[in-house]
C-alpha positions as CSV (number, residue, x, y, z in Angstrom):
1,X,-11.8,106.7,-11.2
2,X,-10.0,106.0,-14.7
3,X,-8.7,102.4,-14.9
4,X,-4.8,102.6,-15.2
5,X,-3.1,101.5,-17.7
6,X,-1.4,98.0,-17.8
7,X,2.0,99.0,-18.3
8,X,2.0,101.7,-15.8
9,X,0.7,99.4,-13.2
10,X,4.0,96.9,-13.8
11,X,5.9,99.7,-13.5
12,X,4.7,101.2,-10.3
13,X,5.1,97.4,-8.9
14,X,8.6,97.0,-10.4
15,X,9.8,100.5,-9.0
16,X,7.9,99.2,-5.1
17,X,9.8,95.9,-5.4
18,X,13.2,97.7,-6.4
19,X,13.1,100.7,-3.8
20,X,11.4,98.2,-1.0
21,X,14.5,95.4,-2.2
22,X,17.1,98.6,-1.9
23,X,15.6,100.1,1.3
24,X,15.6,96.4,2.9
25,X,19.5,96.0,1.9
26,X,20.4,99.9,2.7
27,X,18.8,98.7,6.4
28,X,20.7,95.4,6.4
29,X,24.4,97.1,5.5
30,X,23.9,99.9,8.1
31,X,23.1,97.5,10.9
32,X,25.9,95.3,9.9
33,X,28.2,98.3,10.3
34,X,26.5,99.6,13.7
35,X,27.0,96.2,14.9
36,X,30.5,95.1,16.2
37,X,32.1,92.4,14.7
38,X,31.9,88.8,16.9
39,X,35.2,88.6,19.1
40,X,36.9,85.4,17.7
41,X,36.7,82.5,19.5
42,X,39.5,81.5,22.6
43,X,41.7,78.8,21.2
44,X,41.5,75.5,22.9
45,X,44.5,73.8,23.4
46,X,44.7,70.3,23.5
47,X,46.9,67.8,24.9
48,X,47.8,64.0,26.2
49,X,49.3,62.5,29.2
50,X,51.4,59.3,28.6
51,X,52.2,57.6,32.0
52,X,54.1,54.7,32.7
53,X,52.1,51.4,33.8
54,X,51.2,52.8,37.2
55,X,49.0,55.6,35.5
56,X,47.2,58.5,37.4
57,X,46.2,56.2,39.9
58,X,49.4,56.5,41.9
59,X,48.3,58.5,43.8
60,X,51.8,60.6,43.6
61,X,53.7,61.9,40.8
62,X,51.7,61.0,38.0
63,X,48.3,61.8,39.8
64,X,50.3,65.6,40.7
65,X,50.4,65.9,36.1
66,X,46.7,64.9,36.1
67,X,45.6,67.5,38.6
68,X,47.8,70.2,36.7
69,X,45.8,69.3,33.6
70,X,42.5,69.0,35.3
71,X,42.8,72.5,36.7
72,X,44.0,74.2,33.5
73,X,40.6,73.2,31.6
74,X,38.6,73.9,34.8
75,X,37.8,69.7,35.8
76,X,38.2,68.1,39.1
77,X,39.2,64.6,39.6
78,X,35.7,63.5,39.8
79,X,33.6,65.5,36.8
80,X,36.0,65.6,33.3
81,X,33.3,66.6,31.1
82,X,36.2,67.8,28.4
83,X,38.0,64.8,28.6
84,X,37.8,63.4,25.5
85,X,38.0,66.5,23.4
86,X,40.4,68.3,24.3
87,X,42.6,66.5,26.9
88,X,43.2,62.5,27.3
89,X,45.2,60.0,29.3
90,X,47.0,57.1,27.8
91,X,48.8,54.1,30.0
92,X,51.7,51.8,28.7
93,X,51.8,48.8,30.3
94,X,55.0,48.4,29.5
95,X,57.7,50.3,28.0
96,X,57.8,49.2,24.7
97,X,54.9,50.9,24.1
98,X,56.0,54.6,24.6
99,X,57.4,54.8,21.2
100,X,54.0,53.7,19.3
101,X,51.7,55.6,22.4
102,X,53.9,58.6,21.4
103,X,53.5,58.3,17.9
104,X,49.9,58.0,17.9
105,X,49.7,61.2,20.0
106,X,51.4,62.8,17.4
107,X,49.4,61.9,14.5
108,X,46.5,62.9,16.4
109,X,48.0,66.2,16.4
110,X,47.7,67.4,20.0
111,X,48.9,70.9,20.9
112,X,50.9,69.3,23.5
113,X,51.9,66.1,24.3
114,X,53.8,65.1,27.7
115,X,55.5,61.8,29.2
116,X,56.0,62.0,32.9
117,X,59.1,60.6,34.2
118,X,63.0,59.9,32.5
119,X,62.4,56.3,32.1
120,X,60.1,58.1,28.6
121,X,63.5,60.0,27.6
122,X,64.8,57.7,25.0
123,X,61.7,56.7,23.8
124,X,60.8,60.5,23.7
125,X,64.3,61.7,22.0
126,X,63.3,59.5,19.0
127,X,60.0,60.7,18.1
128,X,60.3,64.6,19.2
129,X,63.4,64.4,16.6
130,X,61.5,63.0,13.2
131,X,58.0,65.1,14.7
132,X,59.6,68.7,14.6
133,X,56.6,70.8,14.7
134,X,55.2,68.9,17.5
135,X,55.3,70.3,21.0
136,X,56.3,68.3,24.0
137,X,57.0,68.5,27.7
138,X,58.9,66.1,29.9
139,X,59.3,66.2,33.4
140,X,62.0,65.1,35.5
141,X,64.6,65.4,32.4
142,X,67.0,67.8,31.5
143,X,68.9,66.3,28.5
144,X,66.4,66.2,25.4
145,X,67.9,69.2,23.5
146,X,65.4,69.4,20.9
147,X,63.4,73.1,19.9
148,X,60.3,71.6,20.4
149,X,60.9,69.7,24.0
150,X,60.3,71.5,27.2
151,X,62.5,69.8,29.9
152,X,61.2,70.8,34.0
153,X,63.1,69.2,36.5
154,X,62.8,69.9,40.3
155,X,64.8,70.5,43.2
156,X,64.0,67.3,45.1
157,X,66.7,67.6,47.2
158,X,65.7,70.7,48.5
159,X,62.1,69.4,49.2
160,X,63.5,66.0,51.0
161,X,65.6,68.3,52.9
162,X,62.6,69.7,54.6
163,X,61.0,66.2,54.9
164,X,64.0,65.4,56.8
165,X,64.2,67.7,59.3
166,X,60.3,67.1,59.7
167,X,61.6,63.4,60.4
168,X,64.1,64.3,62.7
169,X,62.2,67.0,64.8
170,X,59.3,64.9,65.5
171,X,61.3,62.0,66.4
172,X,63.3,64.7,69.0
173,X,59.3,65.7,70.4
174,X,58.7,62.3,70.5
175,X,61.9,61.2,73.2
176,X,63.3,59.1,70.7
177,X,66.8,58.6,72.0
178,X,68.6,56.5,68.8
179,X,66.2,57.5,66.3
180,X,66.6,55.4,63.0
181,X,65.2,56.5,59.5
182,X,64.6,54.5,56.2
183,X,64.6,55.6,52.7
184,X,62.7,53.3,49.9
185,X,63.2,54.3,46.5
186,X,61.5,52.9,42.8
187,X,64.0,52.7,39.9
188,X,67.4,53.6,40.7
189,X,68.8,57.0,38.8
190,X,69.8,60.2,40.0
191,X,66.7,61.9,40.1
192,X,65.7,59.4,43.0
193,X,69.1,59.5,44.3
194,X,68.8,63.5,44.8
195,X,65.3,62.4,46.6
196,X,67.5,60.0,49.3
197,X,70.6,62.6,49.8
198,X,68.4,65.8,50.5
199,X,66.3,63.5,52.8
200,X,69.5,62.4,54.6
201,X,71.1,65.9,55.1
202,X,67.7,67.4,56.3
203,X,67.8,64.2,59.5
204,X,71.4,65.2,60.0
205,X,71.0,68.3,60.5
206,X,69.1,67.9,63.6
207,X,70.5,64.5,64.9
208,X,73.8,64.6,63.9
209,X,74.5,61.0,64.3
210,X,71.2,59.5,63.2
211,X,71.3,55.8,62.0
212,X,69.8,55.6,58.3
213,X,69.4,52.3,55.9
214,X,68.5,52.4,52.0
215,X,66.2,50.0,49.5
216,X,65.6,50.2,46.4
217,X,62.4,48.0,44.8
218,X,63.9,49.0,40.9
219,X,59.9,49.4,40.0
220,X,57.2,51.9,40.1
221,X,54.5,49.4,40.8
222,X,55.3,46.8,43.5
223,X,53.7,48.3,46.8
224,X,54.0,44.6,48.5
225,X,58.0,45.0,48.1
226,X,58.1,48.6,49.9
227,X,55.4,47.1,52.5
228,X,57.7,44.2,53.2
229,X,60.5,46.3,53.8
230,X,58.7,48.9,55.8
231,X,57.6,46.1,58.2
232,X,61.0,44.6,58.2
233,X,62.4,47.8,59.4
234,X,59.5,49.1,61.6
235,X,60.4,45.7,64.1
236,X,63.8,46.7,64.2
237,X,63.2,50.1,65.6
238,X,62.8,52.0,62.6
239,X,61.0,55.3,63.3
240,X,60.3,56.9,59.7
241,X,60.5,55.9,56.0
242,X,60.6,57.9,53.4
243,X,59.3,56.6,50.1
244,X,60.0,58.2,46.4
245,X,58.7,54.9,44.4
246,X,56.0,56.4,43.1
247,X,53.0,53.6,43.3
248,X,55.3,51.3,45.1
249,X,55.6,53.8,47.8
250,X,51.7,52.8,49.1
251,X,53.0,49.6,50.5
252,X,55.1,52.0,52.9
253,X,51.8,53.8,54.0
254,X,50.1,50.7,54.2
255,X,52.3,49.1,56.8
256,X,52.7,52.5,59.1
257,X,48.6,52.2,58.9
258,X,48.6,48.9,60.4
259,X,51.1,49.4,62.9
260,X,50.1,53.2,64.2
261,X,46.4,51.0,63.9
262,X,47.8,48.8,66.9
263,X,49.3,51.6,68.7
264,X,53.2,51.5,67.3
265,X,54.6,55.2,66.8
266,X,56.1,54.7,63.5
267,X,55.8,57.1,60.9
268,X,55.5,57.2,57.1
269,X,57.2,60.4,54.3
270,X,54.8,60.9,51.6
271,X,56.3,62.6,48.4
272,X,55.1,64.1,45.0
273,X,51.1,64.6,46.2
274,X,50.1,65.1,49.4
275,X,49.8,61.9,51.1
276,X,47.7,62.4,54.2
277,X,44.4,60.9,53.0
278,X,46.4,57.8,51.9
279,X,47.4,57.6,55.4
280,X,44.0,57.8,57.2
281,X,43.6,54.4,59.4
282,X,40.8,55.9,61.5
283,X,38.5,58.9,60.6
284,X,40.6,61.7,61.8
285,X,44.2,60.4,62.3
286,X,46.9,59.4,59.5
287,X,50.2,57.3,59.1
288,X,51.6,59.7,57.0
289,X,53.8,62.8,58.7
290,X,54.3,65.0,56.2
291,X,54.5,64.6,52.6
292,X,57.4,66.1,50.5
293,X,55.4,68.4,47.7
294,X,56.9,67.9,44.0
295,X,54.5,70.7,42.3
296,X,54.3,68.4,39.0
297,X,50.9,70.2,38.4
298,X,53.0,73.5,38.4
299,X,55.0,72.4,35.2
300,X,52.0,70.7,33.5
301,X,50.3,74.5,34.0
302,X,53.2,76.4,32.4
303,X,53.8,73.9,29.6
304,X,49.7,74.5,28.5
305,X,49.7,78.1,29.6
306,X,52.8,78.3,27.0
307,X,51.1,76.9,24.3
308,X,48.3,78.6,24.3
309,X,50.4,81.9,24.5
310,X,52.1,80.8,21.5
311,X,55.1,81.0,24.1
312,X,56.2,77.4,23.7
313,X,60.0,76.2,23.4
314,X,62.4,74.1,24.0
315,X,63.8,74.8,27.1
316,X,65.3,73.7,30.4
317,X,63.2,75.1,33.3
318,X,64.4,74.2,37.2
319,X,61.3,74.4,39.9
320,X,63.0,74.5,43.4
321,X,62.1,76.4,46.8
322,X,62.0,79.7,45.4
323,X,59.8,79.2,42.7
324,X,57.1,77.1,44.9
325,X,58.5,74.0,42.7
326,X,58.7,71.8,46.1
327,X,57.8,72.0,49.4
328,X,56.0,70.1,52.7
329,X,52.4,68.9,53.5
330,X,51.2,70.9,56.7
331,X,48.1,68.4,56.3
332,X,48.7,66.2,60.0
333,X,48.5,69.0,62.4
334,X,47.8,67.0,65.7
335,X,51.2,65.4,64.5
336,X,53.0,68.3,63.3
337,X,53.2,71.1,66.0
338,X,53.4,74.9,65.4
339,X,56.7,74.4,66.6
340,X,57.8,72.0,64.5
341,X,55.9,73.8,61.4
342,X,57.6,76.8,62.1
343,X,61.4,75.6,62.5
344,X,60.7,73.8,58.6
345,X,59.6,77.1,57.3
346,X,62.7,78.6,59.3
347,X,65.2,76.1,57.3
348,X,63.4,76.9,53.9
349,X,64.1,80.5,54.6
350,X,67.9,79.8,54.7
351,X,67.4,77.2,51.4
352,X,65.9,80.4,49.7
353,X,68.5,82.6,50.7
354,X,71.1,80.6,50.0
355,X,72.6,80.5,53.4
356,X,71.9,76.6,53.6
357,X,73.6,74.6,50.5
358,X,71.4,71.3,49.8
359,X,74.3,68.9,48.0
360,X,72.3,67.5,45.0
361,X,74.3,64.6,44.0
362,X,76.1,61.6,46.2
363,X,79.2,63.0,45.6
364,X,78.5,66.3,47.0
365,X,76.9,65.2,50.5
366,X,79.8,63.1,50.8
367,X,81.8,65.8,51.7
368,X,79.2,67.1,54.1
369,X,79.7,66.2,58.3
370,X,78.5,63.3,59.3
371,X,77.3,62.1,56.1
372,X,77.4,58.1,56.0
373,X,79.6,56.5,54.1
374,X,77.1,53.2,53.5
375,X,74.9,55.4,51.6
376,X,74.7,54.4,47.9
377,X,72.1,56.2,46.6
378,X,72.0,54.1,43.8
């Protein structure tokens, strides 16, 4: 065999190297265009809870925001393995911090930001104004006009309503001939005031003439002053107490714990979360009735549903009966009968459909029968 010459040989080499280099490429482009392109990834939305000093803890209305955000990244209370990255909780001791806890939210640059409660409006107003393309939410306010604010308020009065005919009913099942009903409330305003008049009209619509007395603690965090109160008012023949005082509203539970303990048939009104566990003083029985439902997790879910739809905006949304904004804990069922159950969802019915009118404000249920005229509802 004749030896081949040298320059043929580089050739022959040069022209493997450039077809194998083209047939290599030609392979490479026509799987890239068999292939189908990646699908892009799911945006993850972001966002911070500011609470007052009570915090998630409360075991009401700011623990009903937490569990809306927990369920919206798929956490429970007890594993919040995204926490951290893409959701967070900050506490203000006191209220001089929300304007610097709100700021620093915002430089962070969260999707969504949200205060819980109107005693954050002011402080709220002032930052949403000079951060427009920030997105808030506030709950339990209906006055921040701002593009970039979402106000949800509730329909507590419709809620109390059924909490008070619960009251009542039980109190009728139980023989009580003068039943007497209390009302704690946290920090005065009308949001807690609408909490204390739907309460009031639900007891008289089923004992007319019902005795009722009113306190308010003017704080979110002082359980011994409701559990004072409670006590006070259990000796003197008090037979439930309904509490909207956020955190301050345990030391309610806590004294109808004791006193059911030692065999006294008094009764405590959750609100916000379901109470019933709070309420436990032996392994199967608790102190709380029933618990008035405020679905804060419900606007939490719609504010982060909104801004991950690119649907966000300022707007005033209202959550009452008919949208399954409020509602009643069915949770005590050796307390609460079928019958009882069923007359509440009887009375909702007639909320829905409009043939019962809940008043909403003091000056409304003063014009209502038997409404009495002590009441302040401060």
């Amino acid at each position: 065999m004749k030896k081949i010459p040298a320059c043929i040989s580089v050739t022959l080499v040069a022209m493997i190297v450039l077809f194998g280099s083209c047939s290599k490429k030609d392979a490479q482009t026509a799987s890239a265009v068999a292939a189908p392109a990646a699908a892009p990834a799911e945006k993850q939305i972001t966002t911070r809870l500011l609470t007052d000093a009570t915090g998630i803890d409360d075991k009401s209305f700011n623990a009903a925001a937490w569990r809306g955000i927990l369920q919206f990244y798929g956490d429970t209370w007890d594993s919040t393995p995204k926490r951290g990255s893409l959701y967070e909780v900050v506490t203000a001791q006191t209220q001089d911090m929300y304007v610097p806890n709100l700021r620093q939210a915002a430089d962070e640059k969260y999707d969504l930001i949200v205060a819980t409660g109107f005693t954050f409006a002011d402080a709220l107003s002032e930052v949403a104004a000079s951060t427009p393309d920030q997105n808030y939410l506030i709950v339990d306010v209906d006055w921040v006009e701002l593009p970039n604010v979402l106000n949800v308020v509730f329909a507590e009065h419709e809620g109390s309503y059924l909490a008070g005919v619960a009251a009542a009913l039980k109190a009728q099942a139980d023989g009580i001939a003068d039943p007497h009903f209390g009302f704690i409330g946290g920090v005065a305003s009308p949001t807690i005031a609408k909490f204390e008049i739907g309460y009031i009209q639900g007891i008289l619509s089923v004992v007319p003439n019902a005795k009722i007395v009113e306190y308010y603690a003017g704080d979110w965090g002082r359980p011994d002053l409701a559990k004072t109160q409670a006590k006070n008012w259990y000796d003197s023949g008090v037979y439930a107490i309904y509490s909207a005082a956020g955190g301050t509203g345990n030391g309610t539970i806590a004294q109808a714990k004791e006193y059911r303990l030692q065999g006294k048939n008094v009764w405590a009104i959750g609100v916000d979360s379901d109470q019933h566990e709070e309420g436990l003083y032996n392994n199967t029985d608790s102190a709380v009735l029933t618990s008035m439902l405020k679905r804060v997790d419900s606007a939490l879910l719609y504010a982060l549903n909104a801004s991950k739809n690119g649907t966000f905006k300022g707007e005033v949304i209202t959550l009452d009966l008919k949208a399954d904004g409020v509602g009643f804990a069915v949770t005590n069922a050796s307390a609460l009968s079928q019958d009882i159950v069923s007359k509440i969802e009887a009375e909702k019915a007639k909320i829905i459909a409009g043939t019962i009118k809940v008043a909403a404000t003091l000056e409304e249920a003063r014009a209502t029968p038997n409404f009495p005229a002590d009441i302040k509802a401060q």
